[in-house]
N, C-alpha and C positions, 0 to 999 in steps of 0.2 A: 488616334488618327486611323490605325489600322481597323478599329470597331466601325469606326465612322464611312470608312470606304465597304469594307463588308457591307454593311446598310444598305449604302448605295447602291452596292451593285446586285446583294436581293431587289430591290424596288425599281432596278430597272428590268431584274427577268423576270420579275413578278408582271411588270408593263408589257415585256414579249409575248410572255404566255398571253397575255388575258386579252391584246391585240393578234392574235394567232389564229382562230378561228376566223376572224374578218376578213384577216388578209390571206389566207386560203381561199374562201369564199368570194373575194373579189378577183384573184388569178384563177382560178375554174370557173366561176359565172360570169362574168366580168370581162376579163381583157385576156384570155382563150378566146371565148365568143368573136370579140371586135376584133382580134386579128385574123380568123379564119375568116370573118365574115368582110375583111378589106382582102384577102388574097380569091374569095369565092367572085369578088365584084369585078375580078380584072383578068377574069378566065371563065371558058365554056367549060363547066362539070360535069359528066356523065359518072354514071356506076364502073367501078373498078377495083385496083388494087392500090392506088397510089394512095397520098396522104388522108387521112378521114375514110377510107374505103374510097375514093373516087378519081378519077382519070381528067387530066386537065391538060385543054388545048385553044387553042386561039387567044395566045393573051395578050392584051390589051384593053381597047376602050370600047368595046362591041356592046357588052352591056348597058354601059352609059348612053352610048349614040341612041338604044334602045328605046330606053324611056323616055329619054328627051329628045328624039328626034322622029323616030320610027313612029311612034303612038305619042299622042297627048292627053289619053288617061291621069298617068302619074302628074304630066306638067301643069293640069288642068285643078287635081287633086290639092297639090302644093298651092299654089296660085290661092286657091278657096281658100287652106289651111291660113295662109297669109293676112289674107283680106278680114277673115273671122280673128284672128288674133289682134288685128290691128283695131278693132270694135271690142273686143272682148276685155284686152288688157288695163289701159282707161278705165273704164267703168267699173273692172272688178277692182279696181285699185284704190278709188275713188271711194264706192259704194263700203270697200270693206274699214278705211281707214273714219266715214261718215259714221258706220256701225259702231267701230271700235268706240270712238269718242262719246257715242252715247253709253255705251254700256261701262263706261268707266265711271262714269256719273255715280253718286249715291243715290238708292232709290230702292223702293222696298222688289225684291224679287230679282235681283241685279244678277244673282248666281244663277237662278230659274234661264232667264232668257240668254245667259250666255252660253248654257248649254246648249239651248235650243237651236241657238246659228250656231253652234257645231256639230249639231247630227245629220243634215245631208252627208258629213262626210263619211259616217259611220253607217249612214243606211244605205248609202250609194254603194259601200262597200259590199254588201250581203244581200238585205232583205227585196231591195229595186232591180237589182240587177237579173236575182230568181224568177221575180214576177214576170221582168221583161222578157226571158228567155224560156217562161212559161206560156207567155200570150196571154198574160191576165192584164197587165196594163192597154195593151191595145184593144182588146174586147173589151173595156170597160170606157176608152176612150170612142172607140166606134158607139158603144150605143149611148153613149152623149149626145152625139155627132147626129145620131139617128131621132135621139130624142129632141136636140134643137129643130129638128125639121119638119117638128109636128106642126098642128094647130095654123093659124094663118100664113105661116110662111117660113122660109128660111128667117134662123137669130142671126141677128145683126152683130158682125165681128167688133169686140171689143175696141182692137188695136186699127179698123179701118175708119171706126168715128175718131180718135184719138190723133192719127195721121188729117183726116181733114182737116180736123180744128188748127192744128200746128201749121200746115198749110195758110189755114184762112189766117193767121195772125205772122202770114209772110217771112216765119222763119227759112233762114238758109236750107236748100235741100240736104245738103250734109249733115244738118242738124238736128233734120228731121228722120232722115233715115236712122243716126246714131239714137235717136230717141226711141224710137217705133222699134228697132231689133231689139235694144235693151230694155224694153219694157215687153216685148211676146218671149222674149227668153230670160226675164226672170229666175225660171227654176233653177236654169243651168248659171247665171252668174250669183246665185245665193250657194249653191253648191260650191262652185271653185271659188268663192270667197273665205270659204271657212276658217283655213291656215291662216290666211292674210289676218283677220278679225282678232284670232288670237295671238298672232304676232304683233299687231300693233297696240293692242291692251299690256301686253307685257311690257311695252315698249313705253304706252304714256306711265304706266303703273311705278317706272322706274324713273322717272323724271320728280325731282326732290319737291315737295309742297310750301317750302321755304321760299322756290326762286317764283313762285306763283303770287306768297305773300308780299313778299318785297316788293313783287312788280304794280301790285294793287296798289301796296302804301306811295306807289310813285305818281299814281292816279292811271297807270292805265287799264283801257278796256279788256272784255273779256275776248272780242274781235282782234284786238294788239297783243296779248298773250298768245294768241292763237298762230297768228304769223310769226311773231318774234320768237317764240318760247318753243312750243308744241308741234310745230311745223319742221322746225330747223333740229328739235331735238330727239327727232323719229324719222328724220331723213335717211338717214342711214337701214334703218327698214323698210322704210318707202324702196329702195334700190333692192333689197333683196325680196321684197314683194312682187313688184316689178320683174326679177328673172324666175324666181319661183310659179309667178302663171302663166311667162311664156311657155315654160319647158311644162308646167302643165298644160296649156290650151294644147299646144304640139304633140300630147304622148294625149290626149284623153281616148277612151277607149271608145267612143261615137268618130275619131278623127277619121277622115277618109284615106288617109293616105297610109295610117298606120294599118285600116282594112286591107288598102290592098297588099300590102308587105304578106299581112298574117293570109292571105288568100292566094299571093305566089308561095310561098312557104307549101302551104297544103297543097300545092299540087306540085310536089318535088321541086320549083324551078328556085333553087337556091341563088345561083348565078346571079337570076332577076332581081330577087328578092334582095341580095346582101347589097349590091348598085341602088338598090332602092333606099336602103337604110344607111347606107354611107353618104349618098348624097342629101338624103334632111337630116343627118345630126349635122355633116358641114353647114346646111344652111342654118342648123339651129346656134351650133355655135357663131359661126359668124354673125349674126341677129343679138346674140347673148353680146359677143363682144364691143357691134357699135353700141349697143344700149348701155353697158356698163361704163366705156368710155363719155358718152356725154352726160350722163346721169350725175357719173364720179365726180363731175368738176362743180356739181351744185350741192350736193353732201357735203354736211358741217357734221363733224368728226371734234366728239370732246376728247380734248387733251387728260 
């Protein structure tokens, strides 16, 4: 017994150490940050000698009134962020759990194309980002731009015949507008798809081939496994899908509102800045919260 507790309590400092560097890394990067940056939101800081080097006065809600009252920059910002996730997240949720289920299939090249909808997120990371901050993607997109306007006339926009047609066959405007964005912003929802895609391949991948069989010998369809079986048995990543591309649409680095955070930041005004970033992770989380509360109660959770 006494060997046996020795053991244990190697493999639990073995567990401290090798959790030690994360959890350093999360108190200095982490929740240092968000506390200085909840006491910078609720005081005027100028240069000084107080806490962080800096002198603090007026405190209260001045900041806040700021952003959301004084200017509608920020509130206008937010608002966009809103409206684009509320299009964004649907569709990316949709589009990735449609992908996944194809590429789970048998079929020769199956490994091929599943890497291929995972490298926006690997190029996004490096090679797109350089171009963009290069001005090599805009100069190649301007003489497109230059080039459609040759010869008899302005090219006719893809997405403006596309929106007529939808029109002429009298769907609802909401249905069309939800169509026409996610079809001219393609690039960006094959990009924030990527995680989802692989999250719900792992997800049909672990659903047993047995309960597939049985369900066949019972006579039903491939459309009745799919509701009964496949649907309800990946629900549970469907929900973490679902808050994984809120809090991605909200942080991507095109957000606007995340721009202008990182643009009071650059010009000293921290005060602004940390008011700015307190008040959208409460909106984030609150959004996280109702979302996870109605979602939760239609997740089927195997015993």
């Amino acid at each position: 017994m006494a060997k046996r507790k020795s053991l244990e309590a190697k493999q639990k400092i073995s567990g401290y150490l090798f959790t030690l560097p994360f959890a350093i890394g999360a108190l200095v990067f982490v929740i240092f940050p968000m506390i200085c940056a909840v006491v910078f939101s609720f005081a005027e800081i100028k240069n000084g000698s107080g806490f962080l080097g800096y002198n603090y006065s007026n405190w209260g809600f001045s900041n806040f009134s700021e952003i959301w009252m004084e200017t509608t920059t920020f509130r206008d910002a937010v608002f966009a962020s809103l409206t684009e996730m509320l299009y964004n997240v649907p569709v990316v949720v949709i589009f990735a759990f449609f992908i996944a289920s194809v590429l789970n299939q048998k079929f020769r090249g199956r490994g091929f194309f599943r890497s291929v909808m995972f490298l926006p997120v690997i190029i996004s990371a490096g090679l797109i980002v350089t171009l963009s901050g290069d001005g090599l993607i805009s100069s190649i997109v301007s003489s497109g731009d230059r080039f459609s306007e040759t010869g008899s006339g302005a090219a006719i926009q893809v997405t403006d015949v596309f929106q007529t047609m939808l029109e002429d066959m009298k769907i609802a405007d909401w249905m069309v507008d939800l169509i026409v964005n996610s079809v001219s912003n393609i690039s960006n929802i094959v990009s924030m798809s990527a995680i989802s895609i692989v999250i719900f391949i792992a997800g049909l991948q672990s659903i047993s081939p047995s309960i597939y069989e049985a369900s066949y010998m019972e006579g039903a369809t491939k459309w009745e496994t799919f509701w009964k079986i496949s649907l309800p048995m990946v629900s549970p990543l469907i929900l973490l899908s679902v808050v994984y591309t809120i809090v991605d649409n909200f942080n991507g680095s095109n957000n606007e509102v995340i721009t202008q955070i990182h643009t009071k930041v650059s010009q000293v005004a921290f005060d602004t800045a940390s008011a700015m970033g307190v008040s959208y992770s409460l909106i984030i989380i609150a959004i996280l919260v109702i979302v996870f509360a109605v979602l939760n109660k239609v997740v089927f959770y195997q015993d």
